[in-house]
PANUVEX-777754 format. One line per 8 residues: number of its first residue (from 1); their letters; for each residue x, y, z of N, C-alpha, C. Coordinates in steps of 0.001 Angstrom, whole numbers, plus 500000, padded with zeros to 6 digits. Each point is the difference from the previous one (the first is absolute). Layout:
N
NUM = A = X/Y/Z/X/Y/Z/X/Y/Z ~ ... $
***
This chain:
289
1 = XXXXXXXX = 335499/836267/520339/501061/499012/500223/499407/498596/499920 ~ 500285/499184/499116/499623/498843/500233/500616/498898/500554 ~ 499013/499195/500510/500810/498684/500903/499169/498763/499266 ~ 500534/499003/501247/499134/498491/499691/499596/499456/501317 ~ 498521/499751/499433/499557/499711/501150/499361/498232/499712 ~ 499870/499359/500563/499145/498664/500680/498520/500194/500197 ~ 499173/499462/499097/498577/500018/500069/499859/497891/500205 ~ 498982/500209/501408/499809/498842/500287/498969/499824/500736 $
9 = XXXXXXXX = 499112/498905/499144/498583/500089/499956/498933/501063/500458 ~ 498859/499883/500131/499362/500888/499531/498354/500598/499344 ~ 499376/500781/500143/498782/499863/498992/500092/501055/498994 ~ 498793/500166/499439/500180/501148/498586/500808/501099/500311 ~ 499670/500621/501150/500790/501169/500511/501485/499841/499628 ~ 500384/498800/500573/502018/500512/499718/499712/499088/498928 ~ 499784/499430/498712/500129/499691/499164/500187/500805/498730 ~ 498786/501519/500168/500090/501448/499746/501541/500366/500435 $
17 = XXXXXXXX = 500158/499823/501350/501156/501036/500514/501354/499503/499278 ~ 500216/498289/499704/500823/499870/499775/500409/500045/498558 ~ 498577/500687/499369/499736/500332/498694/501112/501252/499756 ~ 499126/500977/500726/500830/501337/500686/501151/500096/499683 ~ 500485/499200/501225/501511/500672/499976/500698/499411/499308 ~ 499661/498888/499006/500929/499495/498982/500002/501137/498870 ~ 498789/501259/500085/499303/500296/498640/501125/501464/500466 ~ 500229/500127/501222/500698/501205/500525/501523/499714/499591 $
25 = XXXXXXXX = 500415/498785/499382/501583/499707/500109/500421/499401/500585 ~ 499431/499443/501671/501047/499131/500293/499540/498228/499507 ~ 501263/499321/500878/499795/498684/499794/498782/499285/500772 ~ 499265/499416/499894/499345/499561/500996/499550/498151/499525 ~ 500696/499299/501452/500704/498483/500082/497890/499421/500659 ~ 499365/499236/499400/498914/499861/500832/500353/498323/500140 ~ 498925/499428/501183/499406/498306/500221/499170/500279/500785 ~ 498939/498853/499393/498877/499942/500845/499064/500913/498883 $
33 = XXXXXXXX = 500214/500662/498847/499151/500510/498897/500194/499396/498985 ~ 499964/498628/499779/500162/499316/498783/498405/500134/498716 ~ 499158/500228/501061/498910/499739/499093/499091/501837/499283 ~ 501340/500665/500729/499322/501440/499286/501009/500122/498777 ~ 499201/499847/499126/500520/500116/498706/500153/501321/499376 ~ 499577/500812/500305/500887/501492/499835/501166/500346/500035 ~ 500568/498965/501104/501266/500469/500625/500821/499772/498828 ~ 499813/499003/499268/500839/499453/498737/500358/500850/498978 $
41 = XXXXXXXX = 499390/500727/499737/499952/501314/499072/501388/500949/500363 ~ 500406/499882/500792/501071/501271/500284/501415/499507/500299 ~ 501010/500658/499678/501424/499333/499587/500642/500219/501934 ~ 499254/500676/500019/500769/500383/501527/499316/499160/501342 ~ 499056/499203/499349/499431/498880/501027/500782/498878/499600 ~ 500806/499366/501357/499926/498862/499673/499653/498891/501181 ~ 498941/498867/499818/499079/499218/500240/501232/498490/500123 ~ 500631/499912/501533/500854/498971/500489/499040/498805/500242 $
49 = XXXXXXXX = 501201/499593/499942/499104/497843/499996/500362/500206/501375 ~ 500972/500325/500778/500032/499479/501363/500083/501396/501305 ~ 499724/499704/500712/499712/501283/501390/501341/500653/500338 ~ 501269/499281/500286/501193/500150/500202/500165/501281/498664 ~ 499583/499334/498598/500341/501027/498830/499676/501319/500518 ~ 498775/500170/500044/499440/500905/499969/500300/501400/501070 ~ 500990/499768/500926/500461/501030/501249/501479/499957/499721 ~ 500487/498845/499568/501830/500592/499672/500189/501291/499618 $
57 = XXXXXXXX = 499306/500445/498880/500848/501192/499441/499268/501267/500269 ~ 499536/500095/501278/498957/500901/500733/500314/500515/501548 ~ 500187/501240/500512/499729/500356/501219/498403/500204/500217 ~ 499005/499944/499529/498895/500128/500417/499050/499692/499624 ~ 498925/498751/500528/499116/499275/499436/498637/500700/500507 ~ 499248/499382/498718/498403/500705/500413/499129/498699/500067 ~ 499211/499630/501185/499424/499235/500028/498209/500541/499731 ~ 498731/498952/500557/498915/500175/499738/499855/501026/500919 $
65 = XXXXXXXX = 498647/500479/499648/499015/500343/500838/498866/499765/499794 ~ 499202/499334/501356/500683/499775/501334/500814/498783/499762 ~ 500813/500306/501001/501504/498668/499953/499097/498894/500069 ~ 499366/499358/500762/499707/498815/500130/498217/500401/499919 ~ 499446/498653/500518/498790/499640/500264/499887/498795/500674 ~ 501128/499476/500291/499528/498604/500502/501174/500266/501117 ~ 501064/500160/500026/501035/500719/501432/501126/498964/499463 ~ 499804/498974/499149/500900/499177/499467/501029/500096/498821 $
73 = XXXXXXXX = 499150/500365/499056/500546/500453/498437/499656/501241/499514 ~ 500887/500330/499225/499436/501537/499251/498934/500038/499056 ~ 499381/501187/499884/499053/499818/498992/500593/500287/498151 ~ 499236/498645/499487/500770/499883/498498/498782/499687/499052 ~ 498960/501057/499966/498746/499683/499091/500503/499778/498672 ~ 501281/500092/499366/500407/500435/498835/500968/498505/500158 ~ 500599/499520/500935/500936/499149/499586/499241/498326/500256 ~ 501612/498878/499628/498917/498739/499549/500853/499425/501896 $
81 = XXXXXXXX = 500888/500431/500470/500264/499527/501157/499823/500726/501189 ~ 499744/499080/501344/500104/500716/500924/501003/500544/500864 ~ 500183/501445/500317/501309/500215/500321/499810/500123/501611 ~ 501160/499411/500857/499559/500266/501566/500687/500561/500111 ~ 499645/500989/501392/500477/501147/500733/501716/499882/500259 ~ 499834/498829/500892/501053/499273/500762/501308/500245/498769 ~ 499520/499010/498882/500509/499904/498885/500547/501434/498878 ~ 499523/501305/500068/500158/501010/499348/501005/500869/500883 $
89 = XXXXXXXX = 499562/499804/501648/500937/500565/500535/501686/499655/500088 ~ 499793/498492/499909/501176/499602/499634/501274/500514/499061 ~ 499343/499870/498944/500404/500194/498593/500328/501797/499888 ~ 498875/501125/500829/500385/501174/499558/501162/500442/501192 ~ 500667/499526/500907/500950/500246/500806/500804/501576/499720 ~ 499995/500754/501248/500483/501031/499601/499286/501026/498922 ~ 499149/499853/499823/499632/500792/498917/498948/500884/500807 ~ 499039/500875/498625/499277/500546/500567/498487/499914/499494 $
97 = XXXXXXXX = 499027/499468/501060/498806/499634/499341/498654/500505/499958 ~ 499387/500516/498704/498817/500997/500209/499051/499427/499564 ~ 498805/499880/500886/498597/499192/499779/499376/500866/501058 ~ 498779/499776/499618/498583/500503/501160/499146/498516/500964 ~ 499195/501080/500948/499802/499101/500626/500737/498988/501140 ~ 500810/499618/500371/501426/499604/500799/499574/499488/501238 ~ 499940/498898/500381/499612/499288/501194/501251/500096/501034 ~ 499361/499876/501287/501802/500189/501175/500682/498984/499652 $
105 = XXXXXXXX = 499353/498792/499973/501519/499003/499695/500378/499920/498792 ~ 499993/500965/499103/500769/499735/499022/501277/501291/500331 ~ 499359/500957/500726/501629/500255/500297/500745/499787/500552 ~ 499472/499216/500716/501046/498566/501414/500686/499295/499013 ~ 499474/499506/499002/500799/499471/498719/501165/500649/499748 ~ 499554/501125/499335/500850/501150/499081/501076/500333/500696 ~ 499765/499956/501760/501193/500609/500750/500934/498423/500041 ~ 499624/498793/499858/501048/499296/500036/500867/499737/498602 $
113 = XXXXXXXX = 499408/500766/498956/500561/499869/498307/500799/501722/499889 ~ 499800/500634/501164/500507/501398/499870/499199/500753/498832 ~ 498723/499716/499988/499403/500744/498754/499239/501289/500473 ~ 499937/501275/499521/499398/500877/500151/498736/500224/499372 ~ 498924/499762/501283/498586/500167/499170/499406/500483/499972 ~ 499312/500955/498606/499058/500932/499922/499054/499947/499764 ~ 499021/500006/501295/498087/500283/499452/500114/501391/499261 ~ 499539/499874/498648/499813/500925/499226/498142/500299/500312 $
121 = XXXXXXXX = 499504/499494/500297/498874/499653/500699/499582/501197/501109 ~ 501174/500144/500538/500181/501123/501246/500351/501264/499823 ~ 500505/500252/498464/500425/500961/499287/498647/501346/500301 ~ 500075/501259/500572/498883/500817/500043/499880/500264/498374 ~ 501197/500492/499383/499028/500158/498636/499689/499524/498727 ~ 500051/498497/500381/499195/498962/499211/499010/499525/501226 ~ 499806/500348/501074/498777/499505/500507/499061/501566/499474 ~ 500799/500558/500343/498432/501337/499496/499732/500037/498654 $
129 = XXXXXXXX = 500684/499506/498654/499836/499974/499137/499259/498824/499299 ~ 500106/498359/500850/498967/499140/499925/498576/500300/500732 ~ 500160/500938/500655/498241/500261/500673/498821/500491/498684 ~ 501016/500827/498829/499170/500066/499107/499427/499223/499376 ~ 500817/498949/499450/499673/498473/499003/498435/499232/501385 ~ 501004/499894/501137/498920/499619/500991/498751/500592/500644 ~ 499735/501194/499647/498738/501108/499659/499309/499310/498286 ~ 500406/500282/499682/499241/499878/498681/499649/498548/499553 $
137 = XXXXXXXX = 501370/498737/500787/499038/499022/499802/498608/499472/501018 ~ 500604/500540/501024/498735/499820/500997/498635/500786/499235 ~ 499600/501115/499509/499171/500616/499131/499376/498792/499212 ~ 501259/499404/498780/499290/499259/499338/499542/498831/500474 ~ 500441/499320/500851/499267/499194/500879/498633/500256/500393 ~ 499650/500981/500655/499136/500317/500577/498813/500062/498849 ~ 500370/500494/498455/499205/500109/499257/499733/498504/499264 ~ 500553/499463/500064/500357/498411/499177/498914/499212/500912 $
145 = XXXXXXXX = 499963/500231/501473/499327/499373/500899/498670/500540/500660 ~ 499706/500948/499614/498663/500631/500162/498924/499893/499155 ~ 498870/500461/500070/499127/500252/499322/499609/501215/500181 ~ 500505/501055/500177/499279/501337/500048/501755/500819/499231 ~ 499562/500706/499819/501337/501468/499782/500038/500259/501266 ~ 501354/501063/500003/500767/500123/501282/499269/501592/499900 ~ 500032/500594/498985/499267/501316/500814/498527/499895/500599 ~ 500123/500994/500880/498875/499262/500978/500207/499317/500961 $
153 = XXXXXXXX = 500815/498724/499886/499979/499235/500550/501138/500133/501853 ~ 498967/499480/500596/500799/500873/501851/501114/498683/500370 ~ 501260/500794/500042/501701/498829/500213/500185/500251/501220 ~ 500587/499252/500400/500805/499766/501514/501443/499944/499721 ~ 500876/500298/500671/501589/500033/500156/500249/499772/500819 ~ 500765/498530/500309/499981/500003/501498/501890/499985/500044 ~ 500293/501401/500582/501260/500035/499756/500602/500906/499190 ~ 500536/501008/500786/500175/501299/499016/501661/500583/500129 $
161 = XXXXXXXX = 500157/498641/499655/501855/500127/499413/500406/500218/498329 ~ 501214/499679/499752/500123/500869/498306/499041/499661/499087 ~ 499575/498722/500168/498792/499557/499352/498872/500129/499750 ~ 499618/500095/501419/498095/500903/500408/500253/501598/499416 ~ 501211/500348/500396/499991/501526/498948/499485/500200/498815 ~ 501240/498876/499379/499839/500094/498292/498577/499748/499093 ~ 499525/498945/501351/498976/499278/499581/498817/500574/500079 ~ 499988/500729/501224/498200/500855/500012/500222/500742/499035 $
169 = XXXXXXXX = 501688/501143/499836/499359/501615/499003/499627/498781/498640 ~ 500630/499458/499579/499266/499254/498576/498644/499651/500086 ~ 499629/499000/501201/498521/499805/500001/499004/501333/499773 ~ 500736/500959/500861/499039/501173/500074/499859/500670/498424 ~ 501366/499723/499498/499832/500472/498449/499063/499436/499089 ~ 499294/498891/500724/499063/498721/499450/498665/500754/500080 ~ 499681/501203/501373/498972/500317/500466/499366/498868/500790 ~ 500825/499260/500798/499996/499084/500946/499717/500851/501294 $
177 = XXXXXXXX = 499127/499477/500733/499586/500308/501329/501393/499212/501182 ~ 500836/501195/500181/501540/498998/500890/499726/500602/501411 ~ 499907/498784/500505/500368/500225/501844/501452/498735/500277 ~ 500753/500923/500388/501421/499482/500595/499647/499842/501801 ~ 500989/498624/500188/499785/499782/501354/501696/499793/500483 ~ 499885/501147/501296/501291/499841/500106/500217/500355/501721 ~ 500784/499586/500296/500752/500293/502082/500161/501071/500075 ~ 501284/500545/499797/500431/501109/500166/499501/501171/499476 $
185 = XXXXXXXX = 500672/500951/501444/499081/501043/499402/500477/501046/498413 ~ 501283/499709/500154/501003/500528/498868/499391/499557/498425 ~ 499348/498756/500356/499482/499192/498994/498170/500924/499831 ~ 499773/500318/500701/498664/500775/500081/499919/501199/499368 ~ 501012/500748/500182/499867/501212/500275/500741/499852/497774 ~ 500567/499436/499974/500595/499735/498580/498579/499407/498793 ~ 498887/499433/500583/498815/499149/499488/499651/501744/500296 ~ 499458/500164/500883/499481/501952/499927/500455/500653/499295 $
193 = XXXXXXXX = 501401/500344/499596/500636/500420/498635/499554/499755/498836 ~ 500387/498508/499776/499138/499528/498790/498411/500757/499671 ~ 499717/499881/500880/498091/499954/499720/499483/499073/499860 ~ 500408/498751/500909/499590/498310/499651/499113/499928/501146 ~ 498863/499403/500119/499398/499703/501407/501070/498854/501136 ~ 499667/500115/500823/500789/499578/501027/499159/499083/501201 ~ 500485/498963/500463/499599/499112/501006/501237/499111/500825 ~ 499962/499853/501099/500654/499315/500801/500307/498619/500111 $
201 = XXXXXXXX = 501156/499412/499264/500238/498692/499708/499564/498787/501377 ~ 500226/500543/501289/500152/499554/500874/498128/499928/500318 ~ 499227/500768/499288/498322/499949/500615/499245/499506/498838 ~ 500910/499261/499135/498964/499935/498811/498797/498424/500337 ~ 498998/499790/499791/499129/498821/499991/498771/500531/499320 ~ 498774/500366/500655/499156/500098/498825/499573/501018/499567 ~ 501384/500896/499812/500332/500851/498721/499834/499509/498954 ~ 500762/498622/499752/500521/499382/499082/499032/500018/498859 $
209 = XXXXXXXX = 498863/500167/500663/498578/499368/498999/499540/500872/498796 ~ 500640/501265/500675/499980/500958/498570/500379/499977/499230 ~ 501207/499324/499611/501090/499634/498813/499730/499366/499247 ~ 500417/500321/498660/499602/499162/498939/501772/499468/499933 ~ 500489/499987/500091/501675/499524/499870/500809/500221/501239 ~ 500466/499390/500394/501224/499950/501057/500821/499212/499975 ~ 501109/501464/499668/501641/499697/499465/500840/500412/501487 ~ 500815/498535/500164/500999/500039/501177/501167/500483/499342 $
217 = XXXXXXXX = 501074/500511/500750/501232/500234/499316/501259/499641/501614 ~ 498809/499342/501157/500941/499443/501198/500364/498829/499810 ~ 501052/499664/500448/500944/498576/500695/499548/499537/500477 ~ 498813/500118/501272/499464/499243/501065/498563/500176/499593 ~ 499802/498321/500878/498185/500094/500005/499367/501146/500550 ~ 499104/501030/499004/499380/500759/500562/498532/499594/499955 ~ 499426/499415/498935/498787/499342/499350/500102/498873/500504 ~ 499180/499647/501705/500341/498661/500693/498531/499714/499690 $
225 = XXXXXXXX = 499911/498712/500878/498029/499647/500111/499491/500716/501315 ~ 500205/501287/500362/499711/500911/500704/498856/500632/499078 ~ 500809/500526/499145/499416/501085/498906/499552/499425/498658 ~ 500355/498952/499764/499947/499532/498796/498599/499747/499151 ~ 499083/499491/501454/498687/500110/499765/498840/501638/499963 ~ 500885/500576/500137/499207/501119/499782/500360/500397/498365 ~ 501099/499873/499021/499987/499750/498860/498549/499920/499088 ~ 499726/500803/498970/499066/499852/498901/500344/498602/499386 $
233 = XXXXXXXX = 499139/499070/499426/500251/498756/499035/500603/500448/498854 ~ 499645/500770/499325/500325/500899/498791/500925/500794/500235 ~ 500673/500058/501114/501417/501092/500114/500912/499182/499564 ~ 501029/500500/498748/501487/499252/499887/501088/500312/500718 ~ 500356/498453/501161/501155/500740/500758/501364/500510/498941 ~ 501047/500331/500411/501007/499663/498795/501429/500471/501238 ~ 500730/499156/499791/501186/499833/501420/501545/499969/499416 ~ 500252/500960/500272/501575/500758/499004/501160/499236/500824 $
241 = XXXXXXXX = 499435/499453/501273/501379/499661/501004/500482/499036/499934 ~ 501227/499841/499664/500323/498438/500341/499790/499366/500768 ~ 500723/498332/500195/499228/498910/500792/500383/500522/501894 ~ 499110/499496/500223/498583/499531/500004/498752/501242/499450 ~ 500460/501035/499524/499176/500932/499847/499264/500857/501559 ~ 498977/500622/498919/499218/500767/501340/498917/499553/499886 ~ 499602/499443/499619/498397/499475/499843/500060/498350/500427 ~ 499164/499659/501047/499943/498527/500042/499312/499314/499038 $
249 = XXXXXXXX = 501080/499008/499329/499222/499314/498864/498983/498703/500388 ~ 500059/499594/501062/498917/498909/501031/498879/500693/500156 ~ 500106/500976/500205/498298/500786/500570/499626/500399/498207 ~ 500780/500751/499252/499577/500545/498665/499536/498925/499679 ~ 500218/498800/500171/499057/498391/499069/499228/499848/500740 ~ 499818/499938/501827/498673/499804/500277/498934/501070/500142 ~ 500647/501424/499808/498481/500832/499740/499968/499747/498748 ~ 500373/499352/499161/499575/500173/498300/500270/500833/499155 $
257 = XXXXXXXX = 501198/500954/500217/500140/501131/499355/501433/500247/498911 ~ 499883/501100/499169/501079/500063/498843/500959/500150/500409 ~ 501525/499576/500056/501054/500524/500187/501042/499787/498478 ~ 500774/500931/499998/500945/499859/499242/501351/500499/500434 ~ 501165/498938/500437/500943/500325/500816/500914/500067/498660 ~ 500681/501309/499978/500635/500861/499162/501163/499737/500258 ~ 500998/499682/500000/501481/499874/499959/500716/500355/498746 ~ 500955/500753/500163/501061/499885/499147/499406/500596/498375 $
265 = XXXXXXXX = 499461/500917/500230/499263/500698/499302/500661/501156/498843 ~ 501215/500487/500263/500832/500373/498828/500293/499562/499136 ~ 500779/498411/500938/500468/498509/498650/499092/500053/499672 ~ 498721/499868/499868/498599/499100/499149/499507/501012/498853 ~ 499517/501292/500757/499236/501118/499076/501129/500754/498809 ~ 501655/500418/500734/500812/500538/499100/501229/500004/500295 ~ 500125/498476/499353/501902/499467/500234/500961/500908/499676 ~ 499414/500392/498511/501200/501218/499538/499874/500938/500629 $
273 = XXXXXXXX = 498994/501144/500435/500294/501210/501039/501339/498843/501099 ~ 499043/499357/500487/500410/499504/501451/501795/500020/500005 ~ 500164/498893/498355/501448/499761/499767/500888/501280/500070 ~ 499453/501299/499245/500322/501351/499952/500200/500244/501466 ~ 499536/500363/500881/500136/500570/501169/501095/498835/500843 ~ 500055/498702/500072/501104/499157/500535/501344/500595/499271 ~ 499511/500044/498385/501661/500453/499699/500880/501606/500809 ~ 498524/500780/499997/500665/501121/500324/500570/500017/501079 $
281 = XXXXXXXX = 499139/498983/501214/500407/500015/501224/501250/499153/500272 ~ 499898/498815/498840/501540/499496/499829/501212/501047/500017 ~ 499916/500343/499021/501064/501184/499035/500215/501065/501614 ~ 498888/500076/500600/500160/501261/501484/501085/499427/501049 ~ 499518/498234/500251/500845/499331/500876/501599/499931/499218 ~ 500167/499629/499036/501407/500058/499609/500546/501330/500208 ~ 499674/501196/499717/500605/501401/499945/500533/500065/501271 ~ 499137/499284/501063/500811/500578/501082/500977/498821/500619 $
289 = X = 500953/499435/499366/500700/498458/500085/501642/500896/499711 $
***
């Protein structure tokens, strides 16, 4: 069944997506992608001069991911203006709006425009299906930023949620030496399943020193200046969590050591998978409307 949807701003990922679903049949109204020139190519894109255009002839707009970065304006790597929050909510009134990422006051917004908003972000199966893109780019990271090969080489996981899953059985497919660090015991007894070595997130310090890599996949500082100095010079941290991350970046500059804070790692390594799996999970949220 096809519809029309509102693509508004954005990075490679929905620039792909809004590739997609024009390529699937429907209409798709974008702003804020003036400067992806792909979009031009297809009869079923059409590329509005003004914001108001672009949601009239639409029940459901797709914004970035992540919505913002600054808590002010949306993100528009692709467009030549800046679009604000304040300002988009306005304009999509009543409607229904799908982006990742989603800060609380923007749905303090949305509830005074009556807009219905969806972290697609929160979606379980586009989050279990980005852990792959985010496994494999963390990998190439790790190899881009090392000097040794990964087989052989002894990893840390600190954090053994969908990610630390996906992420050790691949390392181990590397012939990577994987120890996962995790609380619970549910989380233990699942690392014992695997056949992954195992250590206690809550006792780690100069463990640490064995590692040639240590990959976070927590929210919170776990890598404080407690532990930080027990760190190898030659170990690459690498920190999957968003801000503020899990690794303190004040102590990582004064012991002197590698970090590479990983964000947003589907968009970067593989827009088109990435775009693929938003559409499907798109196409999932409409079915049930």
């Amino acid at each position: 069944m096809n519809t029309s949807f509102a693509v508004i701003g954005g990075d490679l990922r929905i620039v792909k997506l809004a590739k997609m679903l024009a390529d699937d049949g429907n209409k798709v109204y974008t702003y804020g992608l003036e400067n992806a020139k792909e979009l031009n190519e297809n009869e079923n894109i059409i590329m509005c001069e003004k914001l108001f255009e672009v949601v009239k002839n639409t029940e459901i707009v797709i914004g970035p991911i992540p919505f913002s970065s600054n808590g002010k304006d949306i993100n528009t790597p692709f467009g030549e203006k800046n679009i604000s929050i304040r300002e988009l909510m306005h304009v999509i009134n009543a409607k229904i709006l799908i982006a990742g990422t989603i800060a609380p006051e923007v749905y303090d917004l949305a509830n005074d425009e009556y807009i219905e908003i969806i972290d697609i972000m929160k979606r379980e199966e586009l989050a279990v299906l980005n852990t792959i893109a985010t496994a494999e780019g963390t990998i190439s990271e790790a190899i881009l930023n090392t000097n040794k090969i990964l087989h052989g080489s002894k990893v840390l996981i600190l954090g053994f949620g969908r990610i630390g899953k996906v992420l050790a059985r691949k390392l181990v497919g590397l012939s990577a030496i994987v120890t996962c660090a995790a609380r619970k015991d549910e989380d233990f007894a699942w690392i014992k399943a695997y056949g992954f070595n195992q250590t206690n997130i809550n006792k780690i310090g100069a463990n640490l020193g064995e590692y040639d890599i240590i990959i976070n996949t927590v929210p919170q500082i776990i890598l404080n200046e407690d532990n930080l100095k027990y760190v190898k010079k030659d170990c690459l941290l690498i920190d999957l969590a968003s801000n503020p991350g899990g690794i303190d970046k004040k102590e990582v500059k004064k012991e002197n050591l590698k970090l590479v804070w990983a964000l947003a790692l589907p968009g970067k390594i593989a827009p088109i998978t990435s775009a693929e799996f938003i559409k499907e999970t798109i196409y999932n949220i409409i079915k049930n409307y």
